[in-house]
N, C-alpha and C positions, 0 to 999 in steps of 0.2 A: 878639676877644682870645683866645687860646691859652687852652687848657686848665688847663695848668700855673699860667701865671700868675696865672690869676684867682681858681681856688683859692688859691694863695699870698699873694694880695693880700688875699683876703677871711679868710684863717685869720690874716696878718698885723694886721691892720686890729681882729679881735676880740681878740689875744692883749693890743698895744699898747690899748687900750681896758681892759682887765684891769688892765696892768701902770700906767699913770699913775693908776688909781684906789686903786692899793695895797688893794686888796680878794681876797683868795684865796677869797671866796665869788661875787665874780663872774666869776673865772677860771674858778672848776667849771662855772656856769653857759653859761659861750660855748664851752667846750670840745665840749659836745653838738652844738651850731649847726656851726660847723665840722668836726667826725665827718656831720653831716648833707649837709653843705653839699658833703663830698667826696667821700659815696658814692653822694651824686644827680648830683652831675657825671660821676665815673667810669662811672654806669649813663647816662647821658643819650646818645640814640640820635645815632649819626655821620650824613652827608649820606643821606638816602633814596632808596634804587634801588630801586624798585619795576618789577614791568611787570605792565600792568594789563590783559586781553583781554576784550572784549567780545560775546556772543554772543544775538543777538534772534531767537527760534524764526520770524516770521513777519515780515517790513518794510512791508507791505499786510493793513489788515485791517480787516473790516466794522466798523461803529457796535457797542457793548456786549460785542465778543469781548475776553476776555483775553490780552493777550498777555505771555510770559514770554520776560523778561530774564536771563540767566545771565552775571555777573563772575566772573571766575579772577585772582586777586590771589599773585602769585611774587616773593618777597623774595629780590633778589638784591643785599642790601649783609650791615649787621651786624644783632644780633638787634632783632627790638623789643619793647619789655616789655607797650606796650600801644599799640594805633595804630587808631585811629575814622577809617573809611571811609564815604565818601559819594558815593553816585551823584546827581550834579546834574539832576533831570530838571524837566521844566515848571512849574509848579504847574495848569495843567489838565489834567496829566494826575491819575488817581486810582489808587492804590494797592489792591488788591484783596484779594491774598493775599501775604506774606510781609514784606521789610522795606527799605527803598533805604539803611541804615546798618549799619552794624558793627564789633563793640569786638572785637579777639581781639589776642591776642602770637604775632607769627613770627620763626621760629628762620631762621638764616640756608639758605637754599635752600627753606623752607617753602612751602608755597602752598595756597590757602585759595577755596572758590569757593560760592556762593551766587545764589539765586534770588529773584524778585520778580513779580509779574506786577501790569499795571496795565491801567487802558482810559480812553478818555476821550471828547470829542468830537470832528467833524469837523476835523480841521486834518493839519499835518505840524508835526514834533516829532523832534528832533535830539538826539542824546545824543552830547552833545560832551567831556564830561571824568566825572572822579571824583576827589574830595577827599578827601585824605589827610593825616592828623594824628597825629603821633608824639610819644609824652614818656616820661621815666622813670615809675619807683613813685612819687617823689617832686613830680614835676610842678613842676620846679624847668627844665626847658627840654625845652620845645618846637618842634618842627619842622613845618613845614606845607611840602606839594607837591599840584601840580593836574598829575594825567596825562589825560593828552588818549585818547581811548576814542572815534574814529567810530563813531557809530551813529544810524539813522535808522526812523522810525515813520509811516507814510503812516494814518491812521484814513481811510479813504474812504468819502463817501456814499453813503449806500440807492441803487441801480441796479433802478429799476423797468423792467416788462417792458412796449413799447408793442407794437402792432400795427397797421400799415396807417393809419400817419401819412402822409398827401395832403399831398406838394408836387408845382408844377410847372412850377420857373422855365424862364426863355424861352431856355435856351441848355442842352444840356446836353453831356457828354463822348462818345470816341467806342467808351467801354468799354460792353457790355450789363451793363443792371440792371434797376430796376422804373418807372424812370420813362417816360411819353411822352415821344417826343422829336419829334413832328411831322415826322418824316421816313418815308416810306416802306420797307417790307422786310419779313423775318421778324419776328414780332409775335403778336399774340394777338386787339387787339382792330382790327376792318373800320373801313380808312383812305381805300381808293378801289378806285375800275378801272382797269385799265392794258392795252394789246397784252401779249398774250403773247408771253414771251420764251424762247427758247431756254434749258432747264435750270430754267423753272419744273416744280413739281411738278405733278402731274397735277392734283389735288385742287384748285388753288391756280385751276383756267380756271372763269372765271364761266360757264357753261351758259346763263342767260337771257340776257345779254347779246350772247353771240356766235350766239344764234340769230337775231338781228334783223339780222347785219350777212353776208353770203356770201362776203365775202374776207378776213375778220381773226377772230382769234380773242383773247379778252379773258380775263385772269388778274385776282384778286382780290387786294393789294396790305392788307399789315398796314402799323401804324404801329409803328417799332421801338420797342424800349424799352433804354432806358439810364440811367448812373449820372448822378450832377451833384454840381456845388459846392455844399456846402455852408458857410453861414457862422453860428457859432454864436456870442450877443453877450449876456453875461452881466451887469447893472446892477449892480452893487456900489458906486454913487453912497451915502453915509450917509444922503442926504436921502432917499429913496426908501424907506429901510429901517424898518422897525417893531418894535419892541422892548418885551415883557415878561416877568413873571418867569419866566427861565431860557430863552424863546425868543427867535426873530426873523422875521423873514417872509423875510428874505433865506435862511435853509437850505432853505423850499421855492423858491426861485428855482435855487439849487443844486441838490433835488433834480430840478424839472423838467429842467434845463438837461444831467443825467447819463442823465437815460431818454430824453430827445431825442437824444442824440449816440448814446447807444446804440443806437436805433432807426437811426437815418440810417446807422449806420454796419453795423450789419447787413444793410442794403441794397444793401452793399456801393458808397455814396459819400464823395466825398472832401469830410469836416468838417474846418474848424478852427475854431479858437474864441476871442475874446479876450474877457478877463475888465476889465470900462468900471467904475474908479473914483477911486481916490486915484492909481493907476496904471493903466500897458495894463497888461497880461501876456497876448502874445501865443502861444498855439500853433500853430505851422504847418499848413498842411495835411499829410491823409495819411489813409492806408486801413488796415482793417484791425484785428487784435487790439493792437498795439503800436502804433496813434494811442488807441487805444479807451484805453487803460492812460496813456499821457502826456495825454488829457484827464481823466478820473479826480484822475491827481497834481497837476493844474494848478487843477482846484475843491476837492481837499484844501487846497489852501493858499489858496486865494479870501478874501480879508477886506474889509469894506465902510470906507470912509474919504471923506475930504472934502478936494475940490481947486479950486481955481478956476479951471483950466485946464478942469476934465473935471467941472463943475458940473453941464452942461444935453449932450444927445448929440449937440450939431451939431457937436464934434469926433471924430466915430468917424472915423480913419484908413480910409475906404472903398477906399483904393490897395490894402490888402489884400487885401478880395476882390474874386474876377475878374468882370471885366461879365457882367451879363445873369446871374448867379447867383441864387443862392436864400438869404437873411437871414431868419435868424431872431434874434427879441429876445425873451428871457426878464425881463421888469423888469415892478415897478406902475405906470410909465408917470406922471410929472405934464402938468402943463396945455401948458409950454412945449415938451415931446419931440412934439409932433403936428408939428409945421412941419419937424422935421428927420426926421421920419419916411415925411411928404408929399415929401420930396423925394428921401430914398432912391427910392421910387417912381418918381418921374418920371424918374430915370437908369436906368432900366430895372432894377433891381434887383426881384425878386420877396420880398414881405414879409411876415412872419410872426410876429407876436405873442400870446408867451405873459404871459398879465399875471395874478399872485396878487394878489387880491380884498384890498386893504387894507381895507377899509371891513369886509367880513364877517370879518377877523381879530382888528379892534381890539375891535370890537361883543362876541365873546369874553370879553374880560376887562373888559365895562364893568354896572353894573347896570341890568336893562331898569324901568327909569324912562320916563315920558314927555317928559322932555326930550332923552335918548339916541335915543329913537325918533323924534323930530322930526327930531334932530341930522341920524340916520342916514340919513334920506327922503329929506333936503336933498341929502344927499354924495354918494348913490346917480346922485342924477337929474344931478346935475354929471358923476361919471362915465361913466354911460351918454351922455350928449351928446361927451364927448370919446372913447369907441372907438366910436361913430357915426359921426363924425368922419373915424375912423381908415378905420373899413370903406368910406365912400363915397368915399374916398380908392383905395380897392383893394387897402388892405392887410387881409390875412385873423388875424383875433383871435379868441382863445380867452380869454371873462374867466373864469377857476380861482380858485373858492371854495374857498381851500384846505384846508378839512373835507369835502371830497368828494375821492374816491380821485382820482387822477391819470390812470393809464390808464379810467377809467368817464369821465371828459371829456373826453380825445382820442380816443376812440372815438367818439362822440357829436360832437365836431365835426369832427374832421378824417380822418373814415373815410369822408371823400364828396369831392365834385370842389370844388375849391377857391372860393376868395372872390372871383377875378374872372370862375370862371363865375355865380354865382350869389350873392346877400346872403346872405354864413353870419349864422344868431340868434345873440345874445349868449350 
């Protein structure tokens, strides 16, 4: 309704209410309401033009850093007398220092800017609007608008440092790296003898060998080393996961799964990675600082959920990665993922299980009683028989007590020649 008229109607409305009561003391009485009534309309704020910018010092940033938020809020309609701003942001995220609201009055052309800074836990978190609320002194009309503010907040997980993680699947690229590749050439570690060849290096002619022979001369032969596929397979099944107060078992699956690509990819091979739960979420392959960075953003937003397509892992999409590559599996592993892990194997894939110790996490938060301790002996020896299992299989496992460092376990198991030369211990 127009302005005019609603005031006219409402000052009509109290005078006629007056005048059928033939009362001149309730005429004084409505006369106020009405003086009210029209210089809360007259002050009540026209359509809202606001533009609102948003500016986030850092869009990547470690576990517990603060990061600050700065709004620039420019009234570009009529004045406002009083107008409560609201930055809409997560509720996990936490508020640290300063405030995500604000009461002020802006003069036409005004502009007005303020800070916050918040942190939270691993995720990705989107700052998609701010809520804007205008009224007079009289609070007699009100205006609400949602202006839209792109912004975005990557918190990513702890990036531990590994060294001289052992793979060595049976295929690898034709790029030099650190792996064996069972092909003869330049190298480091003694692969064979061979004649000598024209444009070997000197260094390179076996001496004992060609002294036995009076018409050949024999050179020493490295095995070359190069890059490989890697494929990184992150469990984010619900059933898998273990949950108490304020943790989960699944953030160290996360943080394994971010020091292992780290590492591989330091090494200069080609990781990708899909994230096995309520959905894929597939990362392509790639090398490099900017695959290193889109797997990071890809287990910022990792969340554990429940599907019954992607219950049990004998739907891992394996057309992903390339044969004869190198799988790795980050998950606690239940009874039924053995058979589907048996058979990655047998299609030649090289496999490699990282499995956080649910049994010593739960034990954590339970009282040592002797029926815990029974429980616990019982659970223990169930799962030592299934990555027993696993290993006579020839898949290479690391069980990670997740109260022991990370890198102090993959050093200790996987800083030696892998699990199908030899039975890695548990």
């Amino acid at each position: 309704m127009h302005r005019s008229l609603l005031i006219g109607s409402l000052f009509f409305a109290l005078m006629m209410t007056g005048l059928a009561s033939l009362d001149g003391d309730f005429l004084a009485l409505a006369l106020p309401f009405g003086v009210y009534l029209y210089f809360g309309l007259w002050r009540a704020p026209a359509d809202l033009k606001l533009h609102v910018s948003r500016q986030i010092d850092i869009e990547r940033a470690p576990l517990d850093m603060p990061v600050t938020v700065t709004l620039t809020v420019t009234n570009q309609g009529g004045r406002l007398e009083e107008a409560a701003l609201e930055d809409l942001i997560y509720p996990e995220l936490r508020v640290v220092s300063g405030e995500t609201r604000r009461l002020l009055a802006l003069a036409p052309g005004a502009s007005h800017t303020w800070s916050y800074k918040v942190t939270g836990p691993r995720g990705y978190y989107p700052f998609p609007e701010v809520r804007i609320a205008a009224n007079d002194y009289f609070n007699l009309v009100r205006r609400v608008t949602v202006v839209k503010t792109p912004g975005q907040l990557f918190i990513l997980p702890p990036v531990l440092r590994l060294k001289n993680v052992t793979i060595r699947p049976r295929q690898t690229r034709v790029y030099s790296g650190t792996i064996p590749a069972r092909v003869g050439g330049p190298g480091v570690e003694f692969f064979g003898v061979r004649e000598y060849q024209p444009g070997d290096p000197p260094h390179w002619i076996n001496w004992h060998a060609s002294a036995r022979h009076e018409q050949a001369i024999f050179s020493n032969e490295y095995e070359q080393e190069r890059v490989a596929d890697v494929g990184l397979i992150v469990d984010g099944r619900q059933r898998t996961d273990l949950r108490r107060t304020g943790h989960s078992l699944f953030e160290h699956t996360v943080t394994a799964a971010a020091a292992l690509a780290d590492a591989f990819i330091a090494s200069g091979n080609r990781v990708g990675m899909l994230v096995y739960g309520q959905y894929l979420h597939w990362t392509f392959p790639g090398y490099g600082k900017v695959q290193r960075e889109r797997i990071l953003q890809a287990l910022a937003r990792a969340r554990t959920g429940e599907s019954q397509v992607f219950s049990d892992l004998g739907n891992i999409p394996t057309r992903l990665f390339p044969a004869n590559s190198q799988l790795v599996l980050v998950s606690p592993v239940v009874d039924d993922d053995v058979e589907t892990l048996v058979r990655l194997r047998s299609r030649g894939y090289q496999v490699m299980l990282i499995s956080p110790d649910p049994v010593s996490y739960e034990l954590a938060s339970l009282p040592d009683t002797g029926e815990v301790r029974t429980a616990a002996r019982v659970i223990r020896m169930e799962r030592a028989l299934l990555l027993n299992r696993l290993r006579r299989a020839g898949v290479q496992v690391v069980d990670w007590d997740v109260s022991q460092p990370l890198d102090r376990v993959v050093k200790a198991r996987l800083g030696r020649p892998p699990g199908w030369l030899w039975t890695l211990g548990g």
